[in-house]
C-alpha positions as CSV (number, residue, x, y, z in Angstrom):
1,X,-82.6,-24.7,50.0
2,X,-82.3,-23.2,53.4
3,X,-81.2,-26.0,55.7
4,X,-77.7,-27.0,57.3
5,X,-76.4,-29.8,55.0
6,X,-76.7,-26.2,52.0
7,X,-75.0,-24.0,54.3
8,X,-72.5,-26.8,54.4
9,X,-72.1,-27.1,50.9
10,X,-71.7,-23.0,51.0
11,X,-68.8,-23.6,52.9
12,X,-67.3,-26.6,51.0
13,X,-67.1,-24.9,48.0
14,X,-66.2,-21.2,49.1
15,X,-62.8,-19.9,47.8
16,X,-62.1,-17.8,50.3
17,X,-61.8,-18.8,54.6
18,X,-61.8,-15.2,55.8
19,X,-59.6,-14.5,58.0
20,X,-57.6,-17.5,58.0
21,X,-55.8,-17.7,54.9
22,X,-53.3,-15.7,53.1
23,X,-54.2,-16.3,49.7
24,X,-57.6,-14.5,48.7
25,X,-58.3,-16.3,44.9
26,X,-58.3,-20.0,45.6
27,X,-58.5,-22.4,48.3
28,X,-58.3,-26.4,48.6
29,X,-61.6,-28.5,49.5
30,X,-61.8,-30.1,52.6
31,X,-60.5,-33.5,52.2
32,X,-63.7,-34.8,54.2
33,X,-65.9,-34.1,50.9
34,X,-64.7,-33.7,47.3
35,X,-66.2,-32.5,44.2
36,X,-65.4,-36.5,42.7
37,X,-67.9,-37.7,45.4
38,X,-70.5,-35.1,46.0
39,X,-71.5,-34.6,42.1
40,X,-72.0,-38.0,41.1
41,X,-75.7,-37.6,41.1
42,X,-78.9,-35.1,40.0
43,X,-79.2,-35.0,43.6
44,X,-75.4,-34.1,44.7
45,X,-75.5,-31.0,41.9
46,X,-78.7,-30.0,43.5
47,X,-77.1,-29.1,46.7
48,X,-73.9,-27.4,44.9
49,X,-76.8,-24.9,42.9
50,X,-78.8,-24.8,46.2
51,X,-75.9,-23.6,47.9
52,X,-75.3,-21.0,44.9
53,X,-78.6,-19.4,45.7
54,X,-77.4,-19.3,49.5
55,X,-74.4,-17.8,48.8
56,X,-75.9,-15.1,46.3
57,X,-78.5,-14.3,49.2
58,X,-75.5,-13.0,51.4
59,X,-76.1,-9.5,49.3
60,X,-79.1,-8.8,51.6
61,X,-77.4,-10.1,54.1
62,X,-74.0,-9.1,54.8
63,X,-71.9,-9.4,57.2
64,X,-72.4,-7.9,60.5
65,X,-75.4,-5.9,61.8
66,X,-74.0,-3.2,60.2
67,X,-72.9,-3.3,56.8
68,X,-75.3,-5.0,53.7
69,X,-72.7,-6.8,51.0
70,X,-73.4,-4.5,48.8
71,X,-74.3,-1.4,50.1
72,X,-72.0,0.5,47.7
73,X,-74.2,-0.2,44.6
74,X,-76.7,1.7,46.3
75,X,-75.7,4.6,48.8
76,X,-73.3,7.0,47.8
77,X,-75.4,8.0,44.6
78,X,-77.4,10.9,43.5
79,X,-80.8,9.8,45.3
80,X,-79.0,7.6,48.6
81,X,-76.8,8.6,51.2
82,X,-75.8,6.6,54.1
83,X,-76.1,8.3,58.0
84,X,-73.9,6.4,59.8
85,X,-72.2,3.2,59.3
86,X,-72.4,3.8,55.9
87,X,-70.5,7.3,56.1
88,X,-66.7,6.1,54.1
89,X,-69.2,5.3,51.3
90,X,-70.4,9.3,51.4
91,X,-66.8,11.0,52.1
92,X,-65.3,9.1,49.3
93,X,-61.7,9.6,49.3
94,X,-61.1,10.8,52.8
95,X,-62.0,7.1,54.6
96,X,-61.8,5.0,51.4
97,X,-59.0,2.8,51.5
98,X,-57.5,-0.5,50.1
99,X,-56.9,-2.0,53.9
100,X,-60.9,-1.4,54.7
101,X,-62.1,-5.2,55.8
102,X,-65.3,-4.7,53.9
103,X,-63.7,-4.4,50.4
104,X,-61.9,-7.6,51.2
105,X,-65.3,-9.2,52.2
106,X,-66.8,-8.1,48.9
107,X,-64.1,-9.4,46.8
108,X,-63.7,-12.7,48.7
109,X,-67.5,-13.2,48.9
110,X,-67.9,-13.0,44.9
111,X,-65.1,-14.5,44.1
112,X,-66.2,-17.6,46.6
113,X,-69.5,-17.8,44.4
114,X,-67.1,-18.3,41.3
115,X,-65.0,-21.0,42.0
116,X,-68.5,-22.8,43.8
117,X,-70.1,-22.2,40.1
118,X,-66.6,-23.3,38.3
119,X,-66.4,-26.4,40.7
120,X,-70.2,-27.5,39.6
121,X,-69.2,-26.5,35.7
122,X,-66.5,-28.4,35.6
123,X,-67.7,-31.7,37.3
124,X,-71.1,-31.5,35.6
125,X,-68.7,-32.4,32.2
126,X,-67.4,-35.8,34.0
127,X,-68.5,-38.5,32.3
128,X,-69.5,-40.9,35.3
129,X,-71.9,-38.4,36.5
130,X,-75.7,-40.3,36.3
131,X,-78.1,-38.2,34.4
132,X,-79.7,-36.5,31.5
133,X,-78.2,-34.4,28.7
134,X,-81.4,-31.7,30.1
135,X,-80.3,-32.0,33.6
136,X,-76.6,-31.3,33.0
137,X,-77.1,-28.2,30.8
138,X,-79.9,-27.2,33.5
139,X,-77.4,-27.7,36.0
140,X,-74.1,-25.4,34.4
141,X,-76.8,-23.0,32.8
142,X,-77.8,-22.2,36.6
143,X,-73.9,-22.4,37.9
144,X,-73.0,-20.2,34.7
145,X,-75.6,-17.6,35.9
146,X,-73.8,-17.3,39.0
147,X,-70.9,-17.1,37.6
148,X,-71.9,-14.0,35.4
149,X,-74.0,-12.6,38.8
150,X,-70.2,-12.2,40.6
151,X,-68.2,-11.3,37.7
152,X,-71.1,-8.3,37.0
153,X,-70.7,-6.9,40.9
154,X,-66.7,-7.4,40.5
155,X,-65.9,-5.4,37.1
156,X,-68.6,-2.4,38.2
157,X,-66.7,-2.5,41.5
158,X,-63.3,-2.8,40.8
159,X,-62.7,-2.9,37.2
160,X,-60.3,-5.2,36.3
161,X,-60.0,-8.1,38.0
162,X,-58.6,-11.8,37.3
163,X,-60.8,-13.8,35.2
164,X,-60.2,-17.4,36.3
165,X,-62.3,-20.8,34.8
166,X,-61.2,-23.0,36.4
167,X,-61.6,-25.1,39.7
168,X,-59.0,-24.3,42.8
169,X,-57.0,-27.0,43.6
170,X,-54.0,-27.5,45.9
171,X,-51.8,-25.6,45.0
172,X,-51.8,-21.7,45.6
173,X,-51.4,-19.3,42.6
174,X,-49.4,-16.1,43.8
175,X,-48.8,-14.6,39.9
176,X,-53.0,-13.7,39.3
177,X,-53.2,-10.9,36.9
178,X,-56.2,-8.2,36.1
179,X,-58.2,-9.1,33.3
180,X,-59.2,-6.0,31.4
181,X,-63.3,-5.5,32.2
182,X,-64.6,-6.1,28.3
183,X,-62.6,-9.5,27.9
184,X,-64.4,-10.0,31.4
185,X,-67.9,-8.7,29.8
186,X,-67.5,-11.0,27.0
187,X,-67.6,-14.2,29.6
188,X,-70.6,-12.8,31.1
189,X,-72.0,-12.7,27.8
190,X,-71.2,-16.3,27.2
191,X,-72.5,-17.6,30.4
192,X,-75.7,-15.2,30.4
193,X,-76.5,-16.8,26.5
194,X,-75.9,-20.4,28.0
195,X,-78.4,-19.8,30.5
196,X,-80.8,-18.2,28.3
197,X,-80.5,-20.6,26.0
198,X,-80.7,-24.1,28.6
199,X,-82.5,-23.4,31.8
200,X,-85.9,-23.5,32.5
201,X,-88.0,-20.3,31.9
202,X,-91.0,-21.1,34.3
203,X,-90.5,-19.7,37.4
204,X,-91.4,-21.3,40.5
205,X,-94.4,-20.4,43.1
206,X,-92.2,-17.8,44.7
207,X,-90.4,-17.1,41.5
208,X,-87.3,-18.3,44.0
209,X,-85.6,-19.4,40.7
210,X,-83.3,-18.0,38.3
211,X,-85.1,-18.4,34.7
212,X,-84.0,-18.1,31.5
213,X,-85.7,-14.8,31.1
214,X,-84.0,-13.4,34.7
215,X,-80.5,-14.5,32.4
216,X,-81.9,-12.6,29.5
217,X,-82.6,-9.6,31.6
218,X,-79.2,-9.3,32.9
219,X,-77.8,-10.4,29.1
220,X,-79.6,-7.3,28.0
221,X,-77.9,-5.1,30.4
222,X,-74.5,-6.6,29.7
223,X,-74.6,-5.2,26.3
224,X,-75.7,-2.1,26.8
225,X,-72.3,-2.1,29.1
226,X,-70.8,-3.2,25.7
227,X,-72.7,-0.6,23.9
228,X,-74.6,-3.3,22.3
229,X,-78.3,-1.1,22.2
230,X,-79.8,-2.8,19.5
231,X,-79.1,-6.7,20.5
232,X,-80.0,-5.5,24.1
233,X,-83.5,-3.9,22.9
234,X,-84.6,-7.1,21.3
235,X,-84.0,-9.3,24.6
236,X,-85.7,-6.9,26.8
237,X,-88.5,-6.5,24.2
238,X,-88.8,-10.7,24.1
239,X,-89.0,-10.3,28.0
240,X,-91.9,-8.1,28.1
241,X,-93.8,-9.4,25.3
242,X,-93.3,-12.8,25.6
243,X,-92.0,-14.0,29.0
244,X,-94.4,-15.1,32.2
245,X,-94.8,-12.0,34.0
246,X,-96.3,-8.7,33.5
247,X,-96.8,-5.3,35.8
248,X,-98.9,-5.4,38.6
249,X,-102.0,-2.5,37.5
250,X,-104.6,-3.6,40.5
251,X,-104.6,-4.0,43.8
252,X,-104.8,-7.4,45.3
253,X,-103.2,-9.1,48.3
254,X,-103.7,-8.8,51.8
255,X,-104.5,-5.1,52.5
256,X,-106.7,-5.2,49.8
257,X,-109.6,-3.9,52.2
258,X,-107.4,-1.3,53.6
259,X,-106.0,2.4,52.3
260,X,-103.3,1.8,50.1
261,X,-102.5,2.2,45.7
262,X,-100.9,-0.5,43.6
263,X,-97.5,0.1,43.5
264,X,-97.2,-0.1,47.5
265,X,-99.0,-3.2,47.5
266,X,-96.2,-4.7,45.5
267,X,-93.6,-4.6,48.7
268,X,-96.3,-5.3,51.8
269,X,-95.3,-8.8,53.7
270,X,-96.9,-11.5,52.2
271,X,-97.4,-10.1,48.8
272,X,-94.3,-10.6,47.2
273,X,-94.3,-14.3,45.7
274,X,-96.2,-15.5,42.7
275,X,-98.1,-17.4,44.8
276,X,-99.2,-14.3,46.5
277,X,-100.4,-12.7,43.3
278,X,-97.4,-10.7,42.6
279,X,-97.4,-11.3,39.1
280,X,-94.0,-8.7,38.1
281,X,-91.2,-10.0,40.3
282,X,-89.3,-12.2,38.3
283,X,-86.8,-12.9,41.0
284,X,-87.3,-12.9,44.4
285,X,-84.6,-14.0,47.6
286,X,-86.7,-15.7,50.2
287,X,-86.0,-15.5,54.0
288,X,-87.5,-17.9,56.6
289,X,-87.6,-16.9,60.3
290,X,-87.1,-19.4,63.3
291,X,-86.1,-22.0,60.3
292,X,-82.8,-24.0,61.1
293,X,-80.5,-22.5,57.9
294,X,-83.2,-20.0,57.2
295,X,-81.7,-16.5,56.1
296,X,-82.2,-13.0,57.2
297,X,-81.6,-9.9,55.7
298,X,-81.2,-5.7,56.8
299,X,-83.3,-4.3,53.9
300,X,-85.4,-3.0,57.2
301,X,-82.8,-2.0,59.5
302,X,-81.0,-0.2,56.9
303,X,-83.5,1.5,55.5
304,X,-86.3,2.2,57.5
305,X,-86.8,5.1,59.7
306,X,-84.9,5.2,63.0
307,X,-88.4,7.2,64.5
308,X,-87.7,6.0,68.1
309,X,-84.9,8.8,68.3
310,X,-87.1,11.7,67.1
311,X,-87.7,14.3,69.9
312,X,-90.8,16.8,70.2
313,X,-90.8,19.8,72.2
314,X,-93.9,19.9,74.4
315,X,-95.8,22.9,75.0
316,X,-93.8,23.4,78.6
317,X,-90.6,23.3,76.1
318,X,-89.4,19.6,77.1
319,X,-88.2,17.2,75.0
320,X,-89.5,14.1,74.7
321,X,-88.9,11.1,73.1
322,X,-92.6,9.9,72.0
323,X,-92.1,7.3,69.5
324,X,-92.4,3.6,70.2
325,X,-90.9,0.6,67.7
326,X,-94.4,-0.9,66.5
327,X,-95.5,-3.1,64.2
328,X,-97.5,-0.7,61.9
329,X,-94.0,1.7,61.9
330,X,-92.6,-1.2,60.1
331,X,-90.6,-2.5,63.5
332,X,-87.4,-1.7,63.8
333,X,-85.0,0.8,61.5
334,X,-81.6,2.7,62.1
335,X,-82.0,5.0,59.0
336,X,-78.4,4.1,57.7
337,X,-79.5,4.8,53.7
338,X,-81.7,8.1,53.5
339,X,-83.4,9.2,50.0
340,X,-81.3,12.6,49.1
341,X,-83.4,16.0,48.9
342,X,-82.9,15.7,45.3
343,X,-84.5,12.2,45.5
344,X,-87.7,13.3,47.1
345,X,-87.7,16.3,44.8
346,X,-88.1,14.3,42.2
347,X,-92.3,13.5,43.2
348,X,-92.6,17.6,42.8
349,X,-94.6,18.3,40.0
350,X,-92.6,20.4,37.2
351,X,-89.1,18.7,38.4
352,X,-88.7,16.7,35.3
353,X,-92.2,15.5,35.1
354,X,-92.9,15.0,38.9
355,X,-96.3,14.8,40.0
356,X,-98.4,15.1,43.1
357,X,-100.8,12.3,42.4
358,X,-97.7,9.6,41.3
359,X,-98.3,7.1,43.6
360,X,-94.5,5.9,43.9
361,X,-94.1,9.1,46.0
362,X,-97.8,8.9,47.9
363,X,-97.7,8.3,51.4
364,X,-98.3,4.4,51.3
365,X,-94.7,4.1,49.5
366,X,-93.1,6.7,52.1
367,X,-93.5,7.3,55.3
368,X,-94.3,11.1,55.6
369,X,-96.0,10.9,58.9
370,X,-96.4,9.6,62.9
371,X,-99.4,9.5,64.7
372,X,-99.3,9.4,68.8
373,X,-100.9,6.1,69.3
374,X,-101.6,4.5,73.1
375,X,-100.7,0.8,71.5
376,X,-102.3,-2.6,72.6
377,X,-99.9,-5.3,74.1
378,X,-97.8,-6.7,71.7
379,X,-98.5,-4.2,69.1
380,X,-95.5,-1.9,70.3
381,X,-92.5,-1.3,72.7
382,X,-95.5,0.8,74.6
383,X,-97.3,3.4,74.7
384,X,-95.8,6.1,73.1
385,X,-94.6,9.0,75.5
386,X,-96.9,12.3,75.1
387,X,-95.2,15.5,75.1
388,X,-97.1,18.5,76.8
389,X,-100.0,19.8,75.0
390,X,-100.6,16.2,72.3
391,X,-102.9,13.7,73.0
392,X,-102.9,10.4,71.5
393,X,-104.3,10.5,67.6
394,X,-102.1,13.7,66.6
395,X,-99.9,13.8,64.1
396,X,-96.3,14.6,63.6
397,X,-95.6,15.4,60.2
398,X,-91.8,14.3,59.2
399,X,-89.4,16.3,56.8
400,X,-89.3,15.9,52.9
401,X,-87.5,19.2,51.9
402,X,-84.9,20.0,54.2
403,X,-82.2,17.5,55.7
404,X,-79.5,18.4,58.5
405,X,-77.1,16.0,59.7
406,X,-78.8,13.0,61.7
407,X,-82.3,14.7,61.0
408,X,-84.1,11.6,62.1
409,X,-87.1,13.8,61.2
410,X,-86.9,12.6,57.4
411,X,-88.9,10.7,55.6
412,X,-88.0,7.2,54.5
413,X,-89.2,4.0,52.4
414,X,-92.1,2.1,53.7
415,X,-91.0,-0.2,50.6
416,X,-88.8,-2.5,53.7
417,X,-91.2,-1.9,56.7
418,X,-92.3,-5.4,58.0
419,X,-93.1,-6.4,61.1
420,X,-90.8,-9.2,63.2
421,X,-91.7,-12.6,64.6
422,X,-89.6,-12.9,67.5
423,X,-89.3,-9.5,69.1
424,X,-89.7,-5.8,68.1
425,X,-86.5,-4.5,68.4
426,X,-84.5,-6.8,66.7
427,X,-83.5,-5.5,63.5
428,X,-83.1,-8.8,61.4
429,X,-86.0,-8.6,58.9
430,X,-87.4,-11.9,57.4
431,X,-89.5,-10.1,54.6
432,X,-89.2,-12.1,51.0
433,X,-87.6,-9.1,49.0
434,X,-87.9,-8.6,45.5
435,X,-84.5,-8.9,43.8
436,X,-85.3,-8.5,40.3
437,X,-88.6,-6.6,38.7
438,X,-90.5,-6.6,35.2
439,X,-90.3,-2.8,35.9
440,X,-86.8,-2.7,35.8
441,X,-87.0,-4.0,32.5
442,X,-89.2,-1.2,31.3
443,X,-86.4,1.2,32.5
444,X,-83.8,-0.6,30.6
445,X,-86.0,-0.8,27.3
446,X,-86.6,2.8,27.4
447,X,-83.1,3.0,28.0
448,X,-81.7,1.4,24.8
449,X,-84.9,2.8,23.2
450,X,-83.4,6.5,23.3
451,X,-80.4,5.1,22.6
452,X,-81.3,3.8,19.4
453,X,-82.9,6.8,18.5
454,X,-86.7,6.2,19.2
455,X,-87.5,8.5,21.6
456,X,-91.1,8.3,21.0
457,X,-90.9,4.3,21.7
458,X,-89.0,5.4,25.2
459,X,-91.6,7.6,26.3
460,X,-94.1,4.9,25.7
461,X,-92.3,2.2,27.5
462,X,-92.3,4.6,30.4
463,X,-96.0,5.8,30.2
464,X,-96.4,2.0,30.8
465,X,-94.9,2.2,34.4
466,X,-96.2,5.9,35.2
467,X,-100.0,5.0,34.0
468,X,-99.6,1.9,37.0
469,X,-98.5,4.7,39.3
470,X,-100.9,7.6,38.6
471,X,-98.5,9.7,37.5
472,X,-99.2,12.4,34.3
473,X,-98.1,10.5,30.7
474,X,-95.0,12.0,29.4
475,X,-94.1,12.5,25.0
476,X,-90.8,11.9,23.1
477,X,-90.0,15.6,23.6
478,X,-89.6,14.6,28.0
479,X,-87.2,11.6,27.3
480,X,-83.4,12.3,27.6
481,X,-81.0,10.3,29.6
482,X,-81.7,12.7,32.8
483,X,-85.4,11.9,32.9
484,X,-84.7,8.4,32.5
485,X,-82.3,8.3,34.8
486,X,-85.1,10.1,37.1
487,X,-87.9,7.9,36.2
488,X,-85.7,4.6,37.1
489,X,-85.5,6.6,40.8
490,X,-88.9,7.1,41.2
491,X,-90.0,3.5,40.6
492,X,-86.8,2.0,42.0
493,X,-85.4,3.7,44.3
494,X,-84.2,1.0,47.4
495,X,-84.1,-1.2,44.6
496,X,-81.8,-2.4,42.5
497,X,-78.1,-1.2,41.7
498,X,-78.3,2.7,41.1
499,X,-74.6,2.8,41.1
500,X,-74.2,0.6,37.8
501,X,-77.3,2.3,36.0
502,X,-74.9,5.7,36.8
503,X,-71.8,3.8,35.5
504,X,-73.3,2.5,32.5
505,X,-74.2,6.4,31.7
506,X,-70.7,7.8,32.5
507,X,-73.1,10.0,34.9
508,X,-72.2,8.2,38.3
509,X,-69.7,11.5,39.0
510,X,-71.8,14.4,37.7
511,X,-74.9,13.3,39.6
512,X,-73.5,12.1,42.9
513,X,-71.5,15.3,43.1
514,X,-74.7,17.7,42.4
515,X,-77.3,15.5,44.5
516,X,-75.8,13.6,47.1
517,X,-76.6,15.6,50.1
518,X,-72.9,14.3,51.9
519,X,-71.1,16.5,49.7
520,X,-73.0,19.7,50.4
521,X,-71.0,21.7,52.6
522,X,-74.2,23.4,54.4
523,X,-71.8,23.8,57.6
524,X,-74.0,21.6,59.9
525,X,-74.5,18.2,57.9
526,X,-71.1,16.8,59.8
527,X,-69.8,15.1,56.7
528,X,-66.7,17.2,56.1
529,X,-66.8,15.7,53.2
530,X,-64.7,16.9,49.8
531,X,-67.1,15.1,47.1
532,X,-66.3,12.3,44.9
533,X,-63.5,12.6,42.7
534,X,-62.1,10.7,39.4
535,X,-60.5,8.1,41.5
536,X,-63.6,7.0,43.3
537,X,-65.3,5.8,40.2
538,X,-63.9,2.5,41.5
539,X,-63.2,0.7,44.6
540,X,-59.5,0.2,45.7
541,X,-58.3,-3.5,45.3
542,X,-58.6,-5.2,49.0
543,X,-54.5,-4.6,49.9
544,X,-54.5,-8.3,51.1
545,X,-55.0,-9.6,47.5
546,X,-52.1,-7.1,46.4
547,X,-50.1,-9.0,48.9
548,X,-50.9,-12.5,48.7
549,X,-49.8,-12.2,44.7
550,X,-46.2,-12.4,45.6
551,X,-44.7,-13.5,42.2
552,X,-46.1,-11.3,40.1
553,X,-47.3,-7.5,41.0
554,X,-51.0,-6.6,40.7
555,X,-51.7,-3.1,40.3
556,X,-53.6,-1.1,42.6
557,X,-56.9,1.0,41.1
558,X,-55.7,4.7,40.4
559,X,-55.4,7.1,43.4
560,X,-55.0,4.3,46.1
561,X,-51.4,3.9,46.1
């Protein structure tokens, strides 16, 4: 899956060339290689899904050193904001605008992963294509997933957007129009219950694969979108009880000998695939470094902590910069997404059933601390620089509490640290990540749970993932939307898609504008920032696609005009 002749195939099938055409929803082949000649075969449709998976990879991957895909569904909520490069996400309307090149990117990457999945659907139908009635519904059950994958990012993003089945051709379309999100939702629903109902559900060694139970997952969440709680509590129930993985509840892997708890163990390098022993991740993206075609993500860079900038003042009253990139610091960060206040706040005990001992907020899951160390060669950039008065072994303590604009002080998630193969201050990490966990499904059970009106069910379904973690058990009378919404941090946060969970709860507004620490006006943060606002619910249409539709107008989101 990650050699040239896929990346290829990524390319052959895309929709979009960026930056070369003017028309953003379809785009012709290359005449060197067609669909008619490249899906003849098991084979042939092997590379078209391989090359789904690459293309679905670019979310971790992005685009430039700077910017994940999707760093929208994450920062710019009530427990992430971003400190630099990320900042248009945190001062909403003042910097968000249809003519910014990475809402075009978005759109044209998922939309690129939809025609690649219509292409496969479509030529999987042929009748001189060479295989078995089980390979061919394998085959669109797998493209159909995708399918529903970009078409789930797209309506949370942008709302309505054109729903289009079919293959591009030759001939550009200038009249799309915006298909309202539940007609949309209904597809997914279609594809998602196609996949459930034809692809394999064994995952693979490195649970690599999308399974019918991953489909069934993201079916679930669908129709709670649709308000659907019922239908959605019996898939995720099925999942749990009945489907190949279950939560991690001892430790194992390869600091089993060392200080550590079980939920941390869960994200260390080298024990993230089934074959590892990681028994809960039900889908994981793989990276390979130094491999011709192999990916590379910036979960680390993004995330982790950018400690070489922290300054200590020495006991002659110099500052100095001690702290050298190491391997054991988790290599390189730049601290781009920071956990709010409100986000650590949520391990103290009272704040809506925090608790000291929970190990999701221990010191193995964040990193609260530095410790002057004189490294060996090859361990670090160095020996770390002592500031008058330390010596090598002491301990700086970083901030939890407080935050003030580029504090580099703060704490952040050791969830991404990983150490690199080729140098230590490179920033590409190459660390398997865990896109999908059975945890998550626990969240979204208790979710429809209270829905439904079984609050008591709820609180069990979350005493499932808070006994793993240490954390105190909780009764019907704790679970409302807010503690669920706080419980899905705790286990979750750097995880996921916090801004859908928010959507899906009409709470996106409300809690981004009392806990995202951009929009406190504190007079030294930096962010200027007004606060979200109605119009921000949704991303503005990339203006390039409002132009390229020349025979037909296609309406800008609200407030962007």
């Amino acid at each position: 899956m990650k050699n040239t002749k896929n990346i290829i195939i990524v390319f052959l099938l895309a929709i979009f060339t960026l930056g070369c055409s003017e028309e953003y929803l379809v785009e012709d082949p290359p005449d060197v290689m067609s669909s008619r000649n490249l899906f003849e075969t098991t084979e042939g449709f092997q590379m078209g899904i391989n090359a789904l998976y690459a293309q679905a990879r670019i979310e971790k991957k992005g685009y430039d050193s700077n910017t994940p895909t999707l760093n929208f569904t994450f920062i710019g909520t009530d427990i992430c904001f971003a400190l630099s490069v990320g900042s248009a996400v945190n001062k909403f309307g003042l910097e968000v605008q249809p003519s910014e090149g990475h809402y075009l990117f978005m759109w044209s990457w998922l939309y690129s992963i939809i025609n690649s999945a219509n292409t496969i659907i479509i030529a999987s139908e042929q009748p001189y294509v060479n295989w078995t009635e089980a390979e061919m519904k394998q085959t669109q059950g797998e493209a159909r997933f995708f399918r529903a994958f970009a078409y789930r990012h797209l309506v949370n993003l942008f709302g309505d957007v054109p729903l289009n089945l079919a293959e591009a051709g030759g001939e550009i379309k200038t009249d799309w129009v915006r298909t309202p999100v539940a007609e949309i939702r209904q597809q997914i629903v279609e594809d998602l219950q196609y996949a459930v109902d034809n692809i394999t559900g064994d995952p693979n060694p490195k649970a690599s694969n999308i399974t019918s139970w991953v489909a069934k997952h993201y079916l679930a969440e669908v129709n709670m979108e649709l308000g659907n709680n019922v239908e959605a509590e019996t898939l995720l129930r099925d999942i749990i009880d009945n489907g190949p993985y279950q939560l991690v509840t001892d430790r194992y892997g390869v600091n089993l000998d060392k200080p550590g708890d079980v939920f941390s163990d869960m994200f260390l390098e080298g024990n993230t695939n089934r074959d590892d022993g990681n028994t809960e991740n039900m889908y994981v993206l793989q990276s390979e470094p130094l491999v011709e075609g192999g990916d590379y993500f910036w979960n680390r860079r993004y995330f982790g902590g950018r400690y070489d900038k922290i300054q200590v003042i020495g006991d002659d009253s110099v500052l100095v910069t001690p702290f050298k990139i190491s391997n054991d610091r988790g290599g390189r960060g730049v601290g781009d997404a920071q956990p709010t206040v409100f986000m650590m706040s949520l391990f103290k005990p009272g704040n809506n059933a925090g608790s000291q001992n929970d190990n999701r907020g221990s010191e193995f899951t964040w990193r609260k601390y530095l410790i002057l160390t004189d490294y060996a060669e090859g361990e670090a950039m160095g020996a770390d620089l002592l500031p008058s008065g330390y010596n090598y072994g002491d301990t700086i303590w970083l901030e939890t509490e407080t935050y003030s604009y580029k504090n580099w002080y703060w704490t952040w998630s050791r969830k991404h640290d990983e150490t690199n193969p080729v140098t230590l201050d490179k920033h590409q990490g190459y660390k398997d990540w865990p896109y999908l966990r059975l945890a998550e499904c626990y969240l979204l059970l208790a979710e429809t749970q209270f829905k439904n009106g079984k609050a008591s069910d709820a609180a069990n379904s979350i005493n499932e993932l808070r006994e793993r973690a240490n954390a105190d058990r909780i009764s019907a009378a704790d679970v409302d939307i807010d503690f669920i919404l706080d419980e899905s941090a705790r286990e979750l946060w750097g995880e996921g898609h916090r801004r859908y969970v928010l959507m899906r709860n009409n709470l996106w507004l409300e809690r981004t504008s009392l806990y995202n620490d951009a929009v406190i006006d504190d007079g030294v943060t930096g962010w200027n920032s007004t606060g979200p606002t109605e119009r921000d619910l949704l991303l503005p249409i990339p203006q390039s696609v409002i132009d390229a539709n020349l025979d037909l107008k296609f309406p800008q989101n609200p407030g962007y005009d």
